[in-house]
C-alpha positions in Angstrom: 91.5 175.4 61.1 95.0 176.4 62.4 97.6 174.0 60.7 98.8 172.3 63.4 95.5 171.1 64.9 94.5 169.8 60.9 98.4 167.8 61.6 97.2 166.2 65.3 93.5 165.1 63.9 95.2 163.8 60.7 97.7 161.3 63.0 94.8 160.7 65.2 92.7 159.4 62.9 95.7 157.4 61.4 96.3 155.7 64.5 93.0 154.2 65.1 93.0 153.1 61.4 96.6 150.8 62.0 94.7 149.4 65.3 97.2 151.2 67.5 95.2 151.6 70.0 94.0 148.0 71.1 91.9 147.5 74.3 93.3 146.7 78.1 91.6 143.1 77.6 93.4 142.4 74.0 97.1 143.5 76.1 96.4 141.1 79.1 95.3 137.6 77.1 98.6 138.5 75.2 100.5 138.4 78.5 98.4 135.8 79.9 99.1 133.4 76.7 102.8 132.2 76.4 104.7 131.5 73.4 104.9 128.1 71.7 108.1 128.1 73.2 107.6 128.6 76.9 104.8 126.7 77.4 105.9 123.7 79.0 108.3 125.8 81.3 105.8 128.0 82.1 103.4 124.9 83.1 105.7 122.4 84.3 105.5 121.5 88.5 107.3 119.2 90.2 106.5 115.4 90.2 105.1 114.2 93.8 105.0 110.5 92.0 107.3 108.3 94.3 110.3 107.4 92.0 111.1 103.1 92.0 114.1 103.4 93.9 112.2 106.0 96.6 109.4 103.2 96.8 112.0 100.2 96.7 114.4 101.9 99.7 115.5 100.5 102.6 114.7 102.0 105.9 117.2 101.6 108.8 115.1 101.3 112.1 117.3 101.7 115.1 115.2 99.7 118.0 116.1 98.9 121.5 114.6 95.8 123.8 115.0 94.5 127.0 116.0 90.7 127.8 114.6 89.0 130.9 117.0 89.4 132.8 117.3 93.1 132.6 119.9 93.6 129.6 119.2 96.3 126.8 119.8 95.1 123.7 120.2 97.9 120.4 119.4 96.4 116.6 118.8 97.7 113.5 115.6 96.9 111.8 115.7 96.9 107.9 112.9 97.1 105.6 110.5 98.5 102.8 107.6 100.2 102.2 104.6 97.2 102.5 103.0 95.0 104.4 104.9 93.1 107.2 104.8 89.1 105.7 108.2 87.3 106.5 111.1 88.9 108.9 114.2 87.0 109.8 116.4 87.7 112.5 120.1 87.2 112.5 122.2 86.4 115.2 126.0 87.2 114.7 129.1 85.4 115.5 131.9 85.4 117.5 133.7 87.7 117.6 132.1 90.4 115.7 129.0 92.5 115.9 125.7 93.1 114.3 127.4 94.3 111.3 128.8 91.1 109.8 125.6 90.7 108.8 124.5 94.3 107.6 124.3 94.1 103.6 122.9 91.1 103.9 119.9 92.6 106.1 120.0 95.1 103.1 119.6 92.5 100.7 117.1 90.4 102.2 114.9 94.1 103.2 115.4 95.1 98.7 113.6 91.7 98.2 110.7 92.8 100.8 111.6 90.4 103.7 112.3 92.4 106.3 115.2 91.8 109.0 116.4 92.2 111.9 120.1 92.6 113.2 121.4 92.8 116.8 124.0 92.7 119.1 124.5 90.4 122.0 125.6 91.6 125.4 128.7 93.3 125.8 129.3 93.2 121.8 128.7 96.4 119.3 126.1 98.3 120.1 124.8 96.4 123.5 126.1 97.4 126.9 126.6 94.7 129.9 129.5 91.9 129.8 130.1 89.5 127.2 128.7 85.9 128.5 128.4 83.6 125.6 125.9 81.0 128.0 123.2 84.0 128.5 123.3 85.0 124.2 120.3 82.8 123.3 118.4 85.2 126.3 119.0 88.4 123.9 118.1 86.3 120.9 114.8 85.0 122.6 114.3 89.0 123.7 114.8 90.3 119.8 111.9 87.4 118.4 109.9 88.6 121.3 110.5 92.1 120.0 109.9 91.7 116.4 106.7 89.6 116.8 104.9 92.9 118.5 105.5 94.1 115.1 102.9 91.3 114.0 104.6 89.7 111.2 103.2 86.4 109.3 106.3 84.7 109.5 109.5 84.7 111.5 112.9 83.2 110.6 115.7 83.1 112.3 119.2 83.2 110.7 122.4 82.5 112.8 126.4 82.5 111.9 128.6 80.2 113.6 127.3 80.7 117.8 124.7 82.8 116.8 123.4 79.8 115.1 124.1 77.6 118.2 122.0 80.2 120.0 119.2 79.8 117.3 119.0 76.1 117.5 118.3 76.9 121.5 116.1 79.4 121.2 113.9 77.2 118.3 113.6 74.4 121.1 111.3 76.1 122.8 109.8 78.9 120.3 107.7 78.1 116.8 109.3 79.9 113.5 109.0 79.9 110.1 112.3 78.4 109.5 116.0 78.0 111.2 119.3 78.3 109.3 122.8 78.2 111.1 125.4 79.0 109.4 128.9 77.2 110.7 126.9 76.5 113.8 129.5 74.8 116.4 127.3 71.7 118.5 128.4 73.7 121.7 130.4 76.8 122.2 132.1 78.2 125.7 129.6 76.8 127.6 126.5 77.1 125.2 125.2 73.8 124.0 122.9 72.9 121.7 122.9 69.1 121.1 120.3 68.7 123.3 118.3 71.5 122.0 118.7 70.6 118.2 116.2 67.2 118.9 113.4 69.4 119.5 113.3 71.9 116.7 110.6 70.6 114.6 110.7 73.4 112.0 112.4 73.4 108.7 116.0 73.2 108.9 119.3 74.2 106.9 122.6 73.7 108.1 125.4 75.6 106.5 128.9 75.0 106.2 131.8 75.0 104.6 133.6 71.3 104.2 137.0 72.9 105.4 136.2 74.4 108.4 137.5 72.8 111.1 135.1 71.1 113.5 131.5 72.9 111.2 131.3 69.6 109.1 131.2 67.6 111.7 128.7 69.5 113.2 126.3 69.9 110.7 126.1 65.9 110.4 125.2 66.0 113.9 122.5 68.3 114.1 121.1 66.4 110.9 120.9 63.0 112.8 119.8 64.3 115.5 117.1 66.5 114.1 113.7 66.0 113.8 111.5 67.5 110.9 112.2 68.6 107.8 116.2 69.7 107.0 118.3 70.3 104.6 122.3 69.8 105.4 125.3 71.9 102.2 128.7 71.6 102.9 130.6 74.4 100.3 134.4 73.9 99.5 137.0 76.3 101.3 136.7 77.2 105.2 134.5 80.1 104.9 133.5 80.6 108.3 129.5 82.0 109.4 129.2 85.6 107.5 132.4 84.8 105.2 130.1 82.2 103.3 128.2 85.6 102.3 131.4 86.9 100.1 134.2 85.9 97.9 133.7 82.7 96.0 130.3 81.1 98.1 128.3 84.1 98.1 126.1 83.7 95.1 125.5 80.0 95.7 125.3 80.1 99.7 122.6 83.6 98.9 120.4 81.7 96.4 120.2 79.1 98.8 119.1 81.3 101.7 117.0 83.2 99.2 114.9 80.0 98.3 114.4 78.6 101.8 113.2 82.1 102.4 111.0 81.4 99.5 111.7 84.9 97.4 
């Protein structure tokens, strides 16, 4: 046998001897099978579990309604994932916008009671002509609107005319609950000492004792009142929204927070 052929057989038979010449199945598990150290890269996908803050966030719901008397009114809607028990709606003061009462809504949607914010005519977000007298017709129109959303139970929040307008608009529709914040008796032509004798509903009236004429006010929508109430006077002259921030917030918040019942 030539010398060279004796060489190849020799290496040949040396090969298969080592294992050097493993099968096409042995090469692919090793492929297939990753190393201790890549394994959890190599199996790792990404979470579709809702984080808590993603299931606890609050959703901004721009809506639009329509009063009776043909106005369009634009609010915000705030709330969280769940079912629809207890909304409140909050009416703002003069002479500011929805937005006074903003991080409040906030608030109030983080501890699942939804809320609604709006502007009256001719303020913010609401076209037409500001006319104090026709305010408790866009209130009316934004309970209207939030009861097609079928909620269990509707409060209504107001700051300092907003509340006026809440006391008018409780005279002649059932809720859950009224609060008024600095709620003047009457207002540029809106009155609501008539009104207040024939809201039946729990009551709180809010104020702070230095605030010009809100005191006095808030004594006479107590005696006047019918039904369960509940009348806190807080030191300074925080005015409507202000009793939200600086020194009242916490106390004038827990308050709100436990009529609300959360």
């Amino acid at each position: 046998m030539p010398r060279v052929t004796l060489l190849a057989l020799l290496l040949s038979l040396l090969l298969v001897a080592c294992g050097g010449g493993g099968s096409k199945s042995d090469s692919e598990d090793a492929k297939a099978s990753p190393s201790p150290g890549n394994a959890a890269s190599s199996s790792a996908k990404p979470s579709t579990e809702p984080t808590t803050a993603a299931s606890g966030a609050v959703t901004d719901e721009p809506v639009k309604f329509e009063t009776a008397d043909g106005v369009t009114v634009s609010g915000h809607l705030y709330s969280t994932a769940g079912p629809r028990k207890k909304v409140v709606v909050l009416a703002h003061e003069f002479p500011t916008s929805q937005k006074a009462w903003t991080a409040f809504a906030k608030e109030l949607a983080g501890r699942g009671v939804h809320a609604l914010t709006f502007d009256f005519r001719g303020y913010g977000e609401t076209g037409g002509s500001k006319d104090v007298t026709k305010i408790d017709r866009d209130l009316e129109s934004a309970v209207r609107f939030i009861r097609s959303r079928d909620y269990a139970q509707v409060y209504v929040f107001g700051a300092s005319m907003g509340g006026t307008a809440a006391l008018k608009v409780a005279a002649r529709l059932d809720f859950a609950g009224v609060v008024t914040l600095s709620a003047p008796t009457d207002f540029q032509g809106l009155d609501a000492r008539t009104d207040v004798k024939n809201v039946a509903e729990p009551k709180l009236f809010v104020a702070a004792s230095g605030d010009n004429g809100a005191p006095g006010a808030v004594d006479y929508f107590a005696q006047n009142s019918v039904g369960p109430k509940t009348t806190q006077l807080y030191d300074g002259s925080a005015h409507g929204t202000e009793l939200l921030s600086g020194s009242t917030a916490a106390a004038v918040k827990k308050l709100l927070f436990d009529f609300l019942g959360v």
